[in-house]
C-alpha positions, -999 to 999 in steps of 0.1 A, spaced: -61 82 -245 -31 110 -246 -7 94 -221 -5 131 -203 -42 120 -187 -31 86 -166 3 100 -157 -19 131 -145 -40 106 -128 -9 92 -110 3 121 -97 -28 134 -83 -31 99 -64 2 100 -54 -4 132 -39 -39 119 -20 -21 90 -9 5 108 4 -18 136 23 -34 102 39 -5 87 48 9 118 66 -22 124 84 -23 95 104 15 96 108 12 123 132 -7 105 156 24 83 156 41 97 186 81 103 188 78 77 219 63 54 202 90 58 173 121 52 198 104 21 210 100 4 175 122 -23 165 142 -18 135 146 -44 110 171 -41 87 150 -63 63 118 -42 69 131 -8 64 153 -22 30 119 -41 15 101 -9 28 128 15 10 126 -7 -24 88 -6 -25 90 30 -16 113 34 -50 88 19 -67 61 34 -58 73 69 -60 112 72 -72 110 55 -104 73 67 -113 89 106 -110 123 101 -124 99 85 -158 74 118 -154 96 143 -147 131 132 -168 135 106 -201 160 86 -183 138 58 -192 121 67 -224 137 37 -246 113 14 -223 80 33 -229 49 9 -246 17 21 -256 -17 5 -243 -50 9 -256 -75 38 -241 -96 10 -222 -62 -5 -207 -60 30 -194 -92 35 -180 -90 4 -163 -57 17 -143 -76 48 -138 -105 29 -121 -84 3 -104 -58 32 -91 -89 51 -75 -100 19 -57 -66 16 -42 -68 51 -28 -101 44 -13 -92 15 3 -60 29 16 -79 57 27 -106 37 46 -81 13 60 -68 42 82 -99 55 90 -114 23 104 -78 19 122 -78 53 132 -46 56 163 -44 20 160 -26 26 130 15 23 129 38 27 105 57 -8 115 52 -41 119 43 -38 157 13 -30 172 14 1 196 9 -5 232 -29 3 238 -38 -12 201 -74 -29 201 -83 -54 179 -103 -39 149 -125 -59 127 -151 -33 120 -154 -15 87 -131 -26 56 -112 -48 82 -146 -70 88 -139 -80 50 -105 -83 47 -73 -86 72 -46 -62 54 -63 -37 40 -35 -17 33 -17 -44 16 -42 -50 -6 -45 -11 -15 -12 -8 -23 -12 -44 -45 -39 -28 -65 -25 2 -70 9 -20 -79 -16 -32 -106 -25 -4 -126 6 15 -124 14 -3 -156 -16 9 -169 -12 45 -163 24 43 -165 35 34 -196 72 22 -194 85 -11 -181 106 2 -157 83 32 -140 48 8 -145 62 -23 -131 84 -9 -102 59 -8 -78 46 -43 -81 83 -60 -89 93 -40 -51 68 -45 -28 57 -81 -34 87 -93 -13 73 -65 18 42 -82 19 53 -120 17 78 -109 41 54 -86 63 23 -104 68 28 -132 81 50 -115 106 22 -88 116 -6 -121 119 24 -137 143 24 -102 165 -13 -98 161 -17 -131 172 3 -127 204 -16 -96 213 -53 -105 209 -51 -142 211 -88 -161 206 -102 -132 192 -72 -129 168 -77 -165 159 -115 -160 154 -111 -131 135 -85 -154 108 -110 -176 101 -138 -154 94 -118 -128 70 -91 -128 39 -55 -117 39 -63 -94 10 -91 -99 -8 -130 -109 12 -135 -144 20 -164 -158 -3 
């Protein structure tokens, strides 16, 4: 497969992801931004993921700053990213939707959040996390170059071991029981078999 297709691929997901992420953003009020708690280890594990999923994937597409680390997979390798990249954008896409306001851009749930366990969330716990762990996943497959493939996945694995176990402790707090029910019945990323 000419590699101009999966790095085409990449950008129009990138751009998809991006339209999702900004449409549920809005709903996150100014007043509920000056509330938040910043964490200096949040926002740099958020910032490093952020370079890896979007700095060094355009700095490899749009310069050859990192040619001299470019590999060359086999068409099927490709079309696996290409499948496994679409599935992320779903699921990130559906995990706002079943969210909907309850959605926030930090690790602390807003004020009026409800506990939601319908839709994707009946499956599986972080949703989003798991989106973007899949998508960490085939942008090596689409991407061919060790540094621009492998950012993503090298970046944001330190978020999530950082991040959910946090965001189960808040959750925890906040819905109690039916927190505690809800653990045993679904994954952290993946459906409990």
């Amino acid at each position: 497969m000419p590699p101009s297709i999966p790095i085409s691929v990449y950008l129009v997901g990138l751009f998809i992801a991006s339209v999702i992420r900004a449409q549920y953003t809005r709903h996150f009020s100014r007043d509920q931004r000056r509330l938040v708690t910043k964490n200096p280890i949040d926002i740099i594990l958020t910032i490093l993921a952020g370079i890896g999923m979007f700095i060094t994937p355009l700095f490899y597409i749009f310069t050859d700053w990192f040619a001299a680390f470019d590999y060359r997979l086999p068409g099927w390798l490709n079309i696996i990213g290409i499948i496994g990249y679409g599935v992320s954008i779903w699921i990130l896409w559906r995990s706002h939707a079943d969210l909907r306001r309850n959605w926030t851009p930090v690790i602390q749930p807003s004020k009026n959040a409800e506990l939601v366990t319908d839709g994707i969330y009946q499956f599986i716990r972080h949703p989003m996390y798991a989106a973007h762990l899949l998508w960490a996943l085939s942008q090596p497959l689409l991407l061919e170059n060790i540094i621009a493939g492998w950012s993503f996945l090298v970046f944001s694995i330190g978020l999530y071991i950082y991040r959910i176990p946090r965001e189960q402790t808040l959750l925890q707090k906040k819905f109690g029981d039916a927190y505690s029910t809800y653990l045993r019945t679904t994954g952290c990323l993946w459906p409990r078999f």
